[in-house]
C-alpha positions as CSV (number, residue, x, y, z in Angstrom):
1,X,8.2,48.1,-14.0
2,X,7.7,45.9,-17.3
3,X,7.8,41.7,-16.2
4,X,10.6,39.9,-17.2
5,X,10.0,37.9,-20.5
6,X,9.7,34.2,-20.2
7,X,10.7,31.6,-23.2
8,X,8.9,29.2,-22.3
9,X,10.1,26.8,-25.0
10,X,13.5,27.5,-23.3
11,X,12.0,26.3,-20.2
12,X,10.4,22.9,-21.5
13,X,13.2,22.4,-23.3
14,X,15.5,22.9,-20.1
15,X,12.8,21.0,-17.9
16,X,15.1,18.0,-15.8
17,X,12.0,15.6,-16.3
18,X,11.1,14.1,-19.9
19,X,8.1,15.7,-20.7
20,X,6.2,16.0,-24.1
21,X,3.2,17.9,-25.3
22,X,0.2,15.5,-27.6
23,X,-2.7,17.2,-29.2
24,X,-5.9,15.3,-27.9
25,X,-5.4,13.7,-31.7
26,X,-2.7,11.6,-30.4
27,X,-0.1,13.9,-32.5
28,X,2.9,14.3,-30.5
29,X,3.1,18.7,-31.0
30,X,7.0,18.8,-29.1
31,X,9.5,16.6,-27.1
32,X,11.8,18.1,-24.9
33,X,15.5,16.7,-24.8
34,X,15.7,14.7,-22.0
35,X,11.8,12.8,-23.3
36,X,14.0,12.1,-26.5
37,X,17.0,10.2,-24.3
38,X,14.9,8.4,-22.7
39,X,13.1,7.5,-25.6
40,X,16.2,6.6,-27.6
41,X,15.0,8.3,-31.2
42,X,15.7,11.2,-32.5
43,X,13.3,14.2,-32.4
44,X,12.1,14.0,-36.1
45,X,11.1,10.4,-35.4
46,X,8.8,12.3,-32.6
47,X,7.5,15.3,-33.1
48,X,4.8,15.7,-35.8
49,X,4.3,11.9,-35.6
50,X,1.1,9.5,-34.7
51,X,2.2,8.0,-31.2
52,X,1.4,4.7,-32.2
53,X,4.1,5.4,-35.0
54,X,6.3,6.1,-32.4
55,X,7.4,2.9,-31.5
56,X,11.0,1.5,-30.2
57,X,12.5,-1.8,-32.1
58,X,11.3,-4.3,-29.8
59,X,7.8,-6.1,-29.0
60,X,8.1,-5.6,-25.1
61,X,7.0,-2.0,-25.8
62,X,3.7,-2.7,-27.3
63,X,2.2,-3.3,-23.8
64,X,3.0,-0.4,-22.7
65,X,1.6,1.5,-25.9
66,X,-1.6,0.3,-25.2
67,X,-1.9,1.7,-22.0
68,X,-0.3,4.8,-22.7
69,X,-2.4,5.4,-25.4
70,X,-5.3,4.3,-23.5
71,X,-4.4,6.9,-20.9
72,X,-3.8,9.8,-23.2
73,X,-7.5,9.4,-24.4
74,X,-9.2,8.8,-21.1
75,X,-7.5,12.4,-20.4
76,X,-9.0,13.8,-23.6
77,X,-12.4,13.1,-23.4
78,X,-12.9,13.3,-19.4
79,X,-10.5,16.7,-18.9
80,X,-9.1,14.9,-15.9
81,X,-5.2,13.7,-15.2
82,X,-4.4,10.2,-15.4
83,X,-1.8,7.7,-14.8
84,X,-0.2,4.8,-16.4
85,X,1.4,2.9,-13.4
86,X,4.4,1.1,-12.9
87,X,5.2,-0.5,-15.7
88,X,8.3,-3.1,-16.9
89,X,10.0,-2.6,-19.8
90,X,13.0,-3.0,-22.3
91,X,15.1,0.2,-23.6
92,X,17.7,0.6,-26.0
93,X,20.4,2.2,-23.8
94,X,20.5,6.4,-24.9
95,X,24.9,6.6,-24.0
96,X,25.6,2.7,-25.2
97,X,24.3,1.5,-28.8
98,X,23.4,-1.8,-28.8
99,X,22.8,-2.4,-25.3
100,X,19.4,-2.9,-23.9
101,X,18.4,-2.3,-20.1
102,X,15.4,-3.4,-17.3
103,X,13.8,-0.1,-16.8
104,X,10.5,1.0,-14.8
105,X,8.3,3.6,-15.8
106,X,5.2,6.0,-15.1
107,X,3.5,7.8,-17.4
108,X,1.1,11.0,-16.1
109,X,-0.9,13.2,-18.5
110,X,-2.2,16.2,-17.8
111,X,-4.6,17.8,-19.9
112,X,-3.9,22.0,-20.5
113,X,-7.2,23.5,-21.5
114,X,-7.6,25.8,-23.9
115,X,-9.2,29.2,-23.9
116,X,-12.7,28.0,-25.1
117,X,-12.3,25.4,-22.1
118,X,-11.5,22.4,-24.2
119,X,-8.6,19.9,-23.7
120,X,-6.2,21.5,-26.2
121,X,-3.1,19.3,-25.4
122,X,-1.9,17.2,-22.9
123,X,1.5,17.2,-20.9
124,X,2.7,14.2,-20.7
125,X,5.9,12.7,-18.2
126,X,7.9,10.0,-18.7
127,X,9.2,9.2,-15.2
128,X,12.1,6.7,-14.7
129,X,11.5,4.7,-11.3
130,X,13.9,1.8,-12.2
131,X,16.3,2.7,-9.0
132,X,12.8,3.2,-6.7
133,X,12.0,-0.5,-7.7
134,X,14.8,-1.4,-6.6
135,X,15.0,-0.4,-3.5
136,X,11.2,-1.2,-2.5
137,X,12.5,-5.4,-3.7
138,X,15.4,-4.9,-1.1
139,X,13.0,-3.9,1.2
140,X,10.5,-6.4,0.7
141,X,12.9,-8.9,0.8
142,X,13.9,-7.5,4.2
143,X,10.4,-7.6,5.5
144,X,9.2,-10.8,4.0
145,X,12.3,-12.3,6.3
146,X,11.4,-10.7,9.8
147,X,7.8,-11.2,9.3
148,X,6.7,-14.7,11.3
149,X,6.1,-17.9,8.8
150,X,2.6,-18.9,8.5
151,X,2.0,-21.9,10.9
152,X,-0.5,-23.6,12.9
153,X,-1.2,-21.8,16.5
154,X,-2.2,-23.9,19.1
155,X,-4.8,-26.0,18.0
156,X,-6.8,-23.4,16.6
157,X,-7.2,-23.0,12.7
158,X,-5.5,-19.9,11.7
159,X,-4.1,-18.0,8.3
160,X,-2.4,-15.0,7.7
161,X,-1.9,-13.2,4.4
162,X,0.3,-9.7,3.8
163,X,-0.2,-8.2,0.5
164,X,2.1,-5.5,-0.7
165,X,0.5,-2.9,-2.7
166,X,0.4,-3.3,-6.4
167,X,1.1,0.2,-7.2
168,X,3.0,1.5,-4.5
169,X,6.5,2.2,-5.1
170,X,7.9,2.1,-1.9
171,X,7.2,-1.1,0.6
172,X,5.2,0.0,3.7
173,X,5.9,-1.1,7.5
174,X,3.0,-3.3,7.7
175,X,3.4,-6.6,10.0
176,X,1.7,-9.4,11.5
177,X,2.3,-11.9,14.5
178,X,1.1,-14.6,16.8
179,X,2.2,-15.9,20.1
180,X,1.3,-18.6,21.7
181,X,0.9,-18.4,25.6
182,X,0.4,-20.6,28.3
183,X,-2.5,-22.3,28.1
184,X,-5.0,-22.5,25.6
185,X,-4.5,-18.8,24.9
186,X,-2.7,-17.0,22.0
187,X,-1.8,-13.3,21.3
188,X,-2.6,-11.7,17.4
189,X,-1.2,-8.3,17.0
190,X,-1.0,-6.3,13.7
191,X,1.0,-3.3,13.3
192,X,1.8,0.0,10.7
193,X,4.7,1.9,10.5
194,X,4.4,5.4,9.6
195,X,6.3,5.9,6.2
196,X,8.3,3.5,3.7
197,X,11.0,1.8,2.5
198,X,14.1,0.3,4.2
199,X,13.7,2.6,7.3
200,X,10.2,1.5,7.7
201,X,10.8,-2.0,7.5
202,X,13.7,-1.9,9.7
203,X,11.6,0.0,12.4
204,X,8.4,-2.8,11.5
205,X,11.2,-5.6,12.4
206,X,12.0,-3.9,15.6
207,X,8.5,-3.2,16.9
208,X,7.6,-6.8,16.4
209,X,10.3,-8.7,18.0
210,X,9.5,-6.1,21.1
211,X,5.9,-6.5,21.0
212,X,6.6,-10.2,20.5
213,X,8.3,-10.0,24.0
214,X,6.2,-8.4,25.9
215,X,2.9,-9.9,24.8
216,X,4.3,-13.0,27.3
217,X,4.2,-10.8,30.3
218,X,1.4,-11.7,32.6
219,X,-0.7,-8.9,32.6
220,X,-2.0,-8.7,29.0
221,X,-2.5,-6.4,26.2
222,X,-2.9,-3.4,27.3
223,X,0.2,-3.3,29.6
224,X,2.0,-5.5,26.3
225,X,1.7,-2.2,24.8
226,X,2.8,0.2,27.4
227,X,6.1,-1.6,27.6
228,X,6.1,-1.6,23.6
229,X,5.5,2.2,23.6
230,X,8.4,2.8,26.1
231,X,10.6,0.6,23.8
232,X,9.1,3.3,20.8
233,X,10.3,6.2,22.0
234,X,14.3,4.8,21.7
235,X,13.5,4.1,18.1
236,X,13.6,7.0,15.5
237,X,10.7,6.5,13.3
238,X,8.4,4.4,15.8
239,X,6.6,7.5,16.9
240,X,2.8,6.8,15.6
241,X,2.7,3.4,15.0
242,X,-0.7,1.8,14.9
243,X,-0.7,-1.3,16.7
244,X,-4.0,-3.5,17.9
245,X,-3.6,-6.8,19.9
246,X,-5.7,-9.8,21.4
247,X,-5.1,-12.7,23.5
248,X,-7.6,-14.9,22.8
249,X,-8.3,-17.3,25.8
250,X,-10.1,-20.7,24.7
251,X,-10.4,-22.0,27.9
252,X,-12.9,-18.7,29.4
253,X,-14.2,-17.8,25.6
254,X,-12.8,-14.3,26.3
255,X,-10.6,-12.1,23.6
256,X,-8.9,-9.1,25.7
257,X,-7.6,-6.6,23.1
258,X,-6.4,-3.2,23.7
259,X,-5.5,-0.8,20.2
260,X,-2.7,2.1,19.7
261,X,-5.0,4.2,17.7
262,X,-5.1,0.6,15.1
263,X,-8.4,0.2,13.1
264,X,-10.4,-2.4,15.7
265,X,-10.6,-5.9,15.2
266,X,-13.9,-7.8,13.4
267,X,-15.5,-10.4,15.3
268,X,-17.5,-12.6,13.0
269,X,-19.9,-14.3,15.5
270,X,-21.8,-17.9,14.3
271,X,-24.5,-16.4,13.5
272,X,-23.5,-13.9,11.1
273,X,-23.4,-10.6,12.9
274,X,-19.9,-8.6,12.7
275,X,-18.8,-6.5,16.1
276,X,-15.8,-4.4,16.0
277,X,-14.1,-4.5,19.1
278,X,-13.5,-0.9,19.5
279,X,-14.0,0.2,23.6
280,X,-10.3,0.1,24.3
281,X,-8.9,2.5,21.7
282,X,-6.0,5.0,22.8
283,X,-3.4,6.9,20.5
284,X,-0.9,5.1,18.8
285,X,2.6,4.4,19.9
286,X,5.1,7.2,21.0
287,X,1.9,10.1,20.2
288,X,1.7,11.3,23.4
289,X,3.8,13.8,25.2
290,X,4.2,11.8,27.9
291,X,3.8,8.4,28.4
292,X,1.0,6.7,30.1
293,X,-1.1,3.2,30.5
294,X,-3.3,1.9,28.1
295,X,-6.7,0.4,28.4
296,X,-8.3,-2.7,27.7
297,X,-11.3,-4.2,27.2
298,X,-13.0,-8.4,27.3
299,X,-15.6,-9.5,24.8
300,X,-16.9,-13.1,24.8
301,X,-17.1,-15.6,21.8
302,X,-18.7,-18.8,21.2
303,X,-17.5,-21.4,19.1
304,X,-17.7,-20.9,15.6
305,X,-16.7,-17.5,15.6
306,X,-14.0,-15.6,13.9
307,X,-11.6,-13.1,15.2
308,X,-9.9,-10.5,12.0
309,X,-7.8,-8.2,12.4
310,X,-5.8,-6.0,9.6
311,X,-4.2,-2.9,8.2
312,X,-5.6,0.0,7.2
313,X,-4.6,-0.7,3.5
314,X,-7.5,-3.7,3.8
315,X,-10.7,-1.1,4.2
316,X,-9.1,2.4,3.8
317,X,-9.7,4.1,0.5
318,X,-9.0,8.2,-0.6
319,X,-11.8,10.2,-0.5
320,X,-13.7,7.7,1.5
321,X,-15.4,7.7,5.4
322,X,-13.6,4.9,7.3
323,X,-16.9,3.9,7.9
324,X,-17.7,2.8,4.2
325,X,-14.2,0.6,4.6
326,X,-15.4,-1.2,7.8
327,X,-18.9,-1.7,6.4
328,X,-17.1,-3.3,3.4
329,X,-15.4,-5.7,5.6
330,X,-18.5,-6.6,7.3
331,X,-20.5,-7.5,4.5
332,X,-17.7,-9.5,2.8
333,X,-17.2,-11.5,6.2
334,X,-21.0,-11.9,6.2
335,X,-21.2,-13.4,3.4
336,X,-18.4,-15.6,4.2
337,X,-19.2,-17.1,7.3
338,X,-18.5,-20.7,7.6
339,X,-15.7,-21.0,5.2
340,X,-12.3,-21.7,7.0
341,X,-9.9,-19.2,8.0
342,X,-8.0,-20.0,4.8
343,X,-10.4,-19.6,2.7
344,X,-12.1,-16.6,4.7
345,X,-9.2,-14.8,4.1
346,X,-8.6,-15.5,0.7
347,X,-12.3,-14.1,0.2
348,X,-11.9,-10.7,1.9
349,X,-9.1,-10.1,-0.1
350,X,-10.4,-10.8,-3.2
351,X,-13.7,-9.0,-2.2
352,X,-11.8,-5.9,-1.0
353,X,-8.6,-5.9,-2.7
354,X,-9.2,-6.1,-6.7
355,X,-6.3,-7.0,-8.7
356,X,-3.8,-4.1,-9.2
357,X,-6.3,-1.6,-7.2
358,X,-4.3,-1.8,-4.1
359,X,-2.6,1.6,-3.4
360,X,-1.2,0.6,0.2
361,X,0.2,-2.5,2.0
362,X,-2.1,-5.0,4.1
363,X,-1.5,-7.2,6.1
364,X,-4.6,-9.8,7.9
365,X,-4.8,-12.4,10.1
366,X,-8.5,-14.9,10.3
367,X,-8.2,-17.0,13.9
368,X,-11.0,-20.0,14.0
369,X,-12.5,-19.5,17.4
């Protein structure tokens, strides 16, 4: 039985997505129809013609040229899909003449190899994420106001910093707290929600207020999170939260912590020497079939040392051992010692979190012991 023919320049030409095919020349080869509504020009101003010809009447585009074009050539000589993120920008409106609109955009390319193996064009997609944007500032917004503002705990020295990632177009579930307790104690939890957007945030704002509860409960960490892990299971998407917590207790030099399957806490000790505090690890919230206690664990400090603790987003990386991340964080907090928690965090993040790299949310808290 003879296979079905296949126009395939039917098919681009149908595709949903605005896609376009350039020779490794930077020669735009075709356009489908929904690349040329986006675009706002008409297909003879596209096809056949030098991208960098290809430009829309207004200066705000040139930007985005550059890294377009940038892209499309990184593609061509390395054979290997890249990405223009995220990017702001002004566009003639395709349905309204005259009328220009705030849009968001990616741009993938894709090389398509010939069949002597070389890069003989590359795909390229226009993606539209303006309504994606959107949502992730509602839900930053929403986040930003149930996380805890920054202020002093106890008498201790203390900062906290939550960076939302600079690529990522959906706001993760990321939080931070502290609670001060009787005495010259204080509890530090951070937290990860599984998934993104308004739900996440939503769930992140529930957790926390819980977990803010029961952290004044006598009987410390550990059991904190049993009662917040009963509370998970009545939330839909709570199930596998990461969560790790400490009360810090200045009058015995003790830190008790106890994790829900969280990255452990850094201990920077006066000296120099990084611990993680990682004997009191169980799975994260709502994982188990059935519920059970958690454990915890003590480990002395001394004055002059530094508690961390963070999200995943600070030392996780694709493609990349945990291991290398914590090893990262060690060396940076190192080579930081001394410097106030202000400024220590300020450091990590700059050390661990280059401008624009980010792919994930993180959120960290530095407590001067």
């Amino acid at each position: 039985m003879a296979e079905p023919a296949v126009d395939y320049a039917a098919v681009f030409q149908a595709l949903p997505g605005a896609v376009a095919l350039v020779t490794p020349q930077l020669i735009v080869a075709d356009a489908n129809a929904e690349f040329l509504r986006l675009r706002g020009l008409p297909r003879e101003r596209v096809v056949n013609s030098f991208i960098p010809e290809d430009l829309p009447e207004n200066d705000s585009a040139e930007p985005l040229l550059l890294k377009v074009l940038a892209s499309l050539r990184r593609s061509a000589d390395t054979g290997e899909r890249t990405v223009v993120a995220v990017q702001h920008f002004e566009m003639k409106d395709p349905d309204q003449p005259g009328v220009w609109h705030e849009r968001y955009y990616t741009v993938t390319n894709v090389p398509v190899f010939g069949a002597d193996g070389r890069v003989a064009l590359l795909l390229q997609r226009l993606e539209d994420v303006t309504e994606l944007i959107r949502a992730r500032e509602v839900a930053l917004t929403l986040q930003e106001a149930m996380l805890p503002t920054p202020r002093p705990v106890c008498r201790h020295p203390t900062a906290v910093r939550y960076r939302p990632a600079a690529e990522a177009l959906n706001v993760a579930g990321d939080w931070y707290d502290l609670v001060d307790l009787p005495g010259d104690r204080v509890a530090v939890a951070v937290g990860d929600v599984v998934g993104h957007g308004l739900a996440a945030a939503c769930v992140m704002g529930q957790l926390r207020s819980a977990l803010t509860a029961a952290s004044l409960v006598p009987e410390g960490p550990a059991r904190a999170l049993e009662v917040l892990g009963l509370y998970a299971r009545t939330i839909d998407g709570a199930e596998n939260t990461t969560v790790a917590t400490a009360f810090v207790d200045w009058e015995n030099d003790t830190i008790t912590y106890s994790s829900a399957g969280h990255p452990p806490p850094a201990l920077l000790r006066s000296d120099g020497r990084v611990g993680f505090l990682d004997q009191a690890t169980d799975p994260p919230l709502a994982a188990r079939p059935q519920h059970g206690p958690r454990t915890q664990a003590v480990a002395p400090f001394r004055e002059g040392s530094v508690l961390v603790l963070y999200t995943d987003g600070l030392i996780e990386r694709r493609g990349e051992d945990i291991d290398t991340g914590l090893a990262r964080l060690a060396d940076s907090l190192t080579r930081h010692r001394g410097e106030d928690p202000q400024a220590l965090a300020d450091a990590v993040l700059g050390d661990l979190l280059p401008p624009g790299d980010a792919t994930d949310d993180t959120a960290l808290v530095v407590v001067g012991l």
